[in-house]
C-alpha positions as CSV (number, residue, x, y, z in Angstrom):
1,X,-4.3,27.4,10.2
2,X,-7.6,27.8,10.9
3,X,-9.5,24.5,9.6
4,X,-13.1,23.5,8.6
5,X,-12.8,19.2,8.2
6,X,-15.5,18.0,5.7
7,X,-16.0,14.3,6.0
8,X,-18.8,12.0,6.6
9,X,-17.8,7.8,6.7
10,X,-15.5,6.1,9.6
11,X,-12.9,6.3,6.8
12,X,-12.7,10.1,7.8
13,X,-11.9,9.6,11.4
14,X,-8.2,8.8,11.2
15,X,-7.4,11.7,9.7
16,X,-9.7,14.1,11.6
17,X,-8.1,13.0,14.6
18,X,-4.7,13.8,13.1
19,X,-6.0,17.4,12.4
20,X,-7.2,17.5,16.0
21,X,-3.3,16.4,17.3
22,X,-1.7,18.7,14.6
23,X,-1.0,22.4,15.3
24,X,-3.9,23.4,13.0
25,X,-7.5,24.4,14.2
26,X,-10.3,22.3,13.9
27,X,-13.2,24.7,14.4
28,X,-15.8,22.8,12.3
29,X,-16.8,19.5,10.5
30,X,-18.9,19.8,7.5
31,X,-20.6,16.6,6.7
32,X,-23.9,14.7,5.4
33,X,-26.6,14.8,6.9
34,X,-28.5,12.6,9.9
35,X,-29.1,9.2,7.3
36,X,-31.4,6.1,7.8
37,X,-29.5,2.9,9.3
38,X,-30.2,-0.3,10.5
39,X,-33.6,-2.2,10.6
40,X,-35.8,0.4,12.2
41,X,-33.9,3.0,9.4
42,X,-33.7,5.2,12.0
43,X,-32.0,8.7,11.4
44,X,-28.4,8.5,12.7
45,X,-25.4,11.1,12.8
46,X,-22.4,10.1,10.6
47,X,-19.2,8.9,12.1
48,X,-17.7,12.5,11.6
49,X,-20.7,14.3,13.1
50,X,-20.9,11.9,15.9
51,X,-17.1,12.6,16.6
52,X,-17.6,16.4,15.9
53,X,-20.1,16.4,18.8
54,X,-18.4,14.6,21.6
55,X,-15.8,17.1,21.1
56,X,-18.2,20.2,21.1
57,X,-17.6,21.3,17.7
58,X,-19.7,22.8,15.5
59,X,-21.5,20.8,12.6
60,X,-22.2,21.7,9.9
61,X,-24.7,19.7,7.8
62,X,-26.4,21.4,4.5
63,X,-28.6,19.3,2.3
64,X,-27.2,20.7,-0.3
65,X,-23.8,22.8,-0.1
66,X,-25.1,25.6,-1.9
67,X,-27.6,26.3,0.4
68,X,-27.2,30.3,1.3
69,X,-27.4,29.3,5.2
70,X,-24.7,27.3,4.6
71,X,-22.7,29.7,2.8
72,X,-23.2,32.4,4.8
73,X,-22.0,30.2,7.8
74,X,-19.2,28.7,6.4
75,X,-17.8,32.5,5.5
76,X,-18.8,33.7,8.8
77,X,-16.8,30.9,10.8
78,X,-14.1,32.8,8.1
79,X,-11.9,29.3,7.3
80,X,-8.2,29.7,6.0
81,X,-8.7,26.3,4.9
82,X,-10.5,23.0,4.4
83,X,-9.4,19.4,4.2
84,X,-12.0,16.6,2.8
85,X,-11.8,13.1,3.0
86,X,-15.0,11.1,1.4
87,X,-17.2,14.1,2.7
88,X,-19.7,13.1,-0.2
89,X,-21.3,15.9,-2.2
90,X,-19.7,17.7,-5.3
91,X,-18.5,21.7,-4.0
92,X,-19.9,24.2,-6.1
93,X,-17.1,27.3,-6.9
94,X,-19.2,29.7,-4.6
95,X,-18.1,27.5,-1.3
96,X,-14.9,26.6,-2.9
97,X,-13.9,30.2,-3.1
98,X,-14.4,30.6,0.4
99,X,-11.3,29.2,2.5
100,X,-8.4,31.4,1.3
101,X,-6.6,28.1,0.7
102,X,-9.2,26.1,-0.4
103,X,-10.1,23.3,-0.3
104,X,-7.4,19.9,-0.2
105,X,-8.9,17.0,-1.0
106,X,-7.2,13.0,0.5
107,X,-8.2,10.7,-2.3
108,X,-7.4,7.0,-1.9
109,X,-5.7,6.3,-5.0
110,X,-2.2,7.2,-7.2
111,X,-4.2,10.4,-9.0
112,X,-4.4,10.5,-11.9
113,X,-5.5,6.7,-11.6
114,X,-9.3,6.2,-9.8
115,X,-11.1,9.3,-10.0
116,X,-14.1,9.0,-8.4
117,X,-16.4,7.8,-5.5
118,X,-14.9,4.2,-5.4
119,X,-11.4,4.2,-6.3
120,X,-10.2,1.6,-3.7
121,X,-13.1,-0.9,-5.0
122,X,-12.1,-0.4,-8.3
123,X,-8.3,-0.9,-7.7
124,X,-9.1,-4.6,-6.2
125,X,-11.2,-5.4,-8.4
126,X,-9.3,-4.1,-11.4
127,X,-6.6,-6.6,-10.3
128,X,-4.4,-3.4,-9.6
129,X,-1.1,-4.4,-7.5
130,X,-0.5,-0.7,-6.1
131,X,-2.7,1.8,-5.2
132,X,-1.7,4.7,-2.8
133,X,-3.4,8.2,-1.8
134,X,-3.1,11.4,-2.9
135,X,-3.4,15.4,-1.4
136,X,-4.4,17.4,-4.1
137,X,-6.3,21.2,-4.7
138,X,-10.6,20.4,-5.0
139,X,-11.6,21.5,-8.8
140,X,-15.1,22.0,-10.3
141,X,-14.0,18.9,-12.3
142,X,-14.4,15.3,-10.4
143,X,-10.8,14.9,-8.8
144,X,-9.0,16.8,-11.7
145,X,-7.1,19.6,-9.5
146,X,-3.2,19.6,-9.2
147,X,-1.8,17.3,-6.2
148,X,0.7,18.0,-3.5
149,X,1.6,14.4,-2.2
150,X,1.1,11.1,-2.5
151,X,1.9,7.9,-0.7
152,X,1.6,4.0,-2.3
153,X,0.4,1.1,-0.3
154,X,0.5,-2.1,-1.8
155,X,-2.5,-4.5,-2.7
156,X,-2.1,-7.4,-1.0
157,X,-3.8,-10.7,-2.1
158,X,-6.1,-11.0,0.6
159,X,-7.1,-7.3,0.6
160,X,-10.7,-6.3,0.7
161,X,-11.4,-3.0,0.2
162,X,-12.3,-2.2,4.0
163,X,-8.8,-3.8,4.6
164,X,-7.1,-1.6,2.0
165,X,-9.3,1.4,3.0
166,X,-8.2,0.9,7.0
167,X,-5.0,1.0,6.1
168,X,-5.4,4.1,4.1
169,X,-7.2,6.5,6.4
170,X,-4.3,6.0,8.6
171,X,-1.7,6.6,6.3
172,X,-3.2,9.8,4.3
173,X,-4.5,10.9,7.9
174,X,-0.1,11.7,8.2
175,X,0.0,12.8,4.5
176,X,-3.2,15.3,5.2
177,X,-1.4,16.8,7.9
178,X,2.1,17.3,5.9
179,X,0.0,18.8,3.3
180,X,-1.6,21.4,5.7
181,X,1.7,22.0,7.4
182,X,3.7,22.6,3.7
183,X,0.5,25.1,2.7
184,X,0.9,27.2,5.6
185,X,4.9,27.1,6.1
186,X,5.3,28.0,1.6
187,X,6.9,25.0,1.2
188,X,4.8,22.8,-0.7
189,X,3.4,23.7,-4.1
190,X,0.7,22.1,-6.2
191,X,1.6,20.1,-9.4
192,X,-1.1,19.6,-12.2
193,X,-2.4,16.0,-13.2
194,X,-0.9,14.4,-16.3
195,X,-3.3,13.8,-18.9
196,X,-2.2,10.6,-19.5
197,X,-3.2,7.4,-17.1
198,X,-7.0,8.9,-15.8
199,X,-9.3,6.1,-14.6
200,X,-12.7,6.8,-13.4
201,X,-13.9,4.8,-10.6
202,X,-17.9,5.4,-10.0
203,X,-19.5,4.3,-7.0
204,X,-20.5,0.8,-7.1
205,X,-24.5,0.0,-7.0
206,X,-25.6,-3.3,-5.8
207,X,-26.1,-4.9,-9.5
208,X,-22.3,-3.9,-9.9
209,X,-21.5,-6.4,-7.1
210,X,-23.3,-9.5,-8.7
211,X,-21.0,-12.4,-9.4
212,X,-21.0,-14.1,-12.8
213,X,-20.0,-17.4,-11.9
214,X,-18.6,-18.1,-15.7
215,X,-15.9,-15.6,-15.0
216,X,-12.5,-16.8,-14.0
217,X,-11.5,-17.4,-10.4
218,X,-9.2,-14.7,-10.2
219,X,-12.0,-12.4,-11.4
220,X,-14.2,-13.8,-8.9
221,X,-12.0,-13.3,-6.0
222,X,-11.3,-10.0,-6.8
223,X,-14.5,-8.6,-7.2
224,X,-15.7,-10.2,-4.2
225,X,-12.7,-8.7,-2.1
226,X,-13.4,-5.2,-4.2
227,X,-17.3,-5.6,-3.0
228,X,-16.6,-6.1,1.0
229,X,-17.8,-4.6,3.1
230,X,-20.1,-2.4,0.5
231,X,-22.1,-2.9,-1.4
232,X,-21.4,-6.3,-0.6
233,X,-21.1,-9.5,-3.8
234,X,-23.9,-11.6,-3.7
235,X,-25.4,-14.2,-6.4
236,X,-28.6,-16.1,-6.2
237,X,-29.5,-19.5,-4.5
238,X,-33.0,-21.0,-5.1
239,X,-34.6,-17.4,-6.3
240,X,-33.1,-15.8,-3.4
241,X,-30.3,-13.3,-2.9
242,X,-27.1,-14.9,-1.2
243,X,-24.5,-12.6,0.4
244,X,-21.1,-13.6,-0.2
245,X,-18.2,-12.9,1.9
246,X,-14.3,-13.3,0.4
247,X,-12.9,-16.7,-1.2
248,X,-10.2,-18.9,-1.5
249,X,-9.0,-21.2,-4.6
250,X,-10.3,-24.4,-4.7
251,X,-8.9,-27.7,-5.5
252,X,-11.5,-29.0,-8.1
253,X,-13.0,-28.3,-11.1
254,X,-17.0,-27.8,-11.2
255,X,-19.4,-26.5,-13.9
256,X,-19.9,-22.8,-13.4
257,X,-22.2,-22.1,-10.4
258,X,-22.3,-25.8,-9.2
259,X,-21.0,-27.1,-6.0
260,X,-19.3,-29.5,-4.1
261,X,-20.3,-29.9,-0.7
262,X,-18.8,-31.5,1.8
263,X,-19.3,-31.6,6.1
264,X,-16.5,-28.1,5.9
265,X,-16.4,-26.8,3.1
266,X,-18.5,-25.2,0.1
267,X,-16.9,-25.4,-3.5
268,X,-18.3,-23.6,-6.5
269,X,-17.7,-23.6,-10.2
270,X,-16.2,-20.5,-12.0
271,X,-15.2,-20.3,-15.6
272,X,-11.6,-22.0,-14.7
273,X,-11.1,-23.7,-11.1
274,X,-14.0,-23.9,-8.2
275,X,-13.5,-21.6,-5.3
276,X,-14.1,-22.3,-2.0
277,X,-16.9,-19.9,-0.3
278,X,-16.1,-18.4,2.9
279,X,-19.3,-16.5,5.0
280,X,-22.5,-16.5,3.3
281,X,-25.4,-14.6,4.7
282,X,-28.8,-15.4,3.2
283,X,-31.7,-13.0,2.8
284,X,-33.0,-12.2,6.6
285,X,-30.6,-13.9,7.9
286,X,-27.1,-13.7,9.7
287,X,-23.9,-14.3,8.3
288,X,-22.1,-17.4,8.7
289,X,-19.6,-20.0,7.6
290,X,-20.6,-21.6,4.0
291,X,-20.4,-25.4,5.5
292,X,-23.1,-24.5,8.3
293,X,-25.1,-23.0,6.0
294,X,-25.2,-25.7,3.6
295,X,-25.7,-28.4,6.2
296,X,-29.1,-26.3,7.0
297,X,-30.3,-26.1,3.0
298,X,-28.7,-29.4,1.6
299,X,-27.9,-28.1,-1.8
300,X,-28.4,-30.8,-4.5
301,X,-27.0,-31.6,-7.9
302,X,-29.6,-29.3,-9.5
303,X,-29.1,-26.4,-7.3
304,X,-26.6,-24.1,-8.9
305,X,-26.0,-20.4,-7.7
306,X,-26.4,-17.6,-9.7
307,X,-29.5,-18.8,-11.6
């Protein structure tokens, strides 16, 4: 088939390169466009667009996906379909009708479960022991259309989300490509969403990631985990925002928020045992381990974090 790829994060470029290898034809990549990063917020291509243009394909990258430029592009270039994976912008029907085939969405998580923009967050942080992803037929309606096929991968107890989410892209980059191949060969038909079991998983904002240090451990740990890389957990130290990087259980019990230093090691108070910090990173600063960064501020038995 002749393909359009929408994507825009490093997520997207497992399976784009799967595309590339298949016996489909990438002709395109729709994706974001140019966004401020790092400290001079300069204007950079995303990941997909970068990878588009080493390659020499076009890119495609409307402000808004209803532009008419883009529209009449998109029917010019005359797709018979086009995959998506975390391209970022909702698809109005007018581009959606486009592709003969449509447009086939890789979500990471067991649809109905985790519709949304964060559903591998909201899996580790929901305490979730399975999530999966899922090929499925774009909708107007937010990751409602009927699937094609699915694939689980467990949630392991050390799992951040960039861990789950690496492991992901690779293996929906293989279930994309199935999909694709069942579409054009007749084999492979779409099956509608139960109503039963539909989550919604909205894309975390930096308040979201704040840790309340009267929460149980297990909480703790898991919204850390669900928060790394982005937006990133963080709690307060002295007035100042602290960056927090995954934990481990402790061996002590402390008052929520207070710690126990010692030359290696950081413990902190949760609503049931302490738990050891890992990388801190304070405002302006880079990250490092939680001991070194406690031997530099000296934390005392008033300092508590989070207040």
């Amino acid at each position: 088939m002749r393909i359009v790829f929408a994507g825009t994060p490093e997520v997207a470029l497992a399976p784009l390169e799967a595309l590339l290898a298949s016996r489909h034809d990438v002709v395109a990549v729709l994706t974001r466009p140019d966004a401020p990063a790092g400290r001079g917020k300069k204007l950079h291509p995303s990941p997909v667009a970068a990878r588009a243009a080493e390659l020499g394909l076009e890119v495609l990258t409307p402000r808004r996906p209803r532009d008419e430029d883009f529209l009449f592009r998109l029917s010019e270039i005359g797709p018979d379909c086009c995959p998506v994976v975390a391209y970022g912008a909702l698809l109005p029907q007018r581009v959606l009708d486009i592709p003969a085939r449509g447009f086939v969405n890789l979500h990471f998580s067991l649809l109905p479960a985790w519709r949304g923009a964060a559903p591998v967050q909201h899996a580790v942080i929901a305490g979730d022991a399975e999530t999966g992803a899922t090929t499925f037929q774009i909708v107007l309606e937010l990751d409602a259309g009927p699937t094609y096929l699915r694939t689980a991968e467990t949630i392991r107890p050390t799992d951040t989300s960039g861990d789950l989410l690496q492991r992901l892209s690779v293996s929906g980059a293989d279930l994309l490509v199935r999909t694709l191949d069942g579409l054009e060969d007749g084999t492979l038909e779409a099956t509608p969403q139960p109503a039963a079991g539909v989550t919604i998983a909205p894309k975390l904002e930096v308040e979201d990631a704040r840790v309340d240090w009267t929460a149980p451990a297990e909480v703790v740990d898991r919204l850390i985990r669900g928060c790394t890389p982005a937006p990133g957990a963080w709690t307060t130290f002295r007035g100042e925002r602290l960056k927090l990087g995954p934990v481990r259980a402790g061996d002590t019990t402390l008052a929520a928020g207070a710690m126990a230093v010692t030359r290696r090691a950081v413990q902190v108070g949760t609503g049931t045992g302490a738990v050891l910090l890992g990388t801190v990173q304070p405002a302006g600063a880079r990250e490092m381990p939680a001991a070194d960064w406690a031997r530099g501020t000296a934390p005392g038995s008033a300092d508590v974090l989070g207040t």
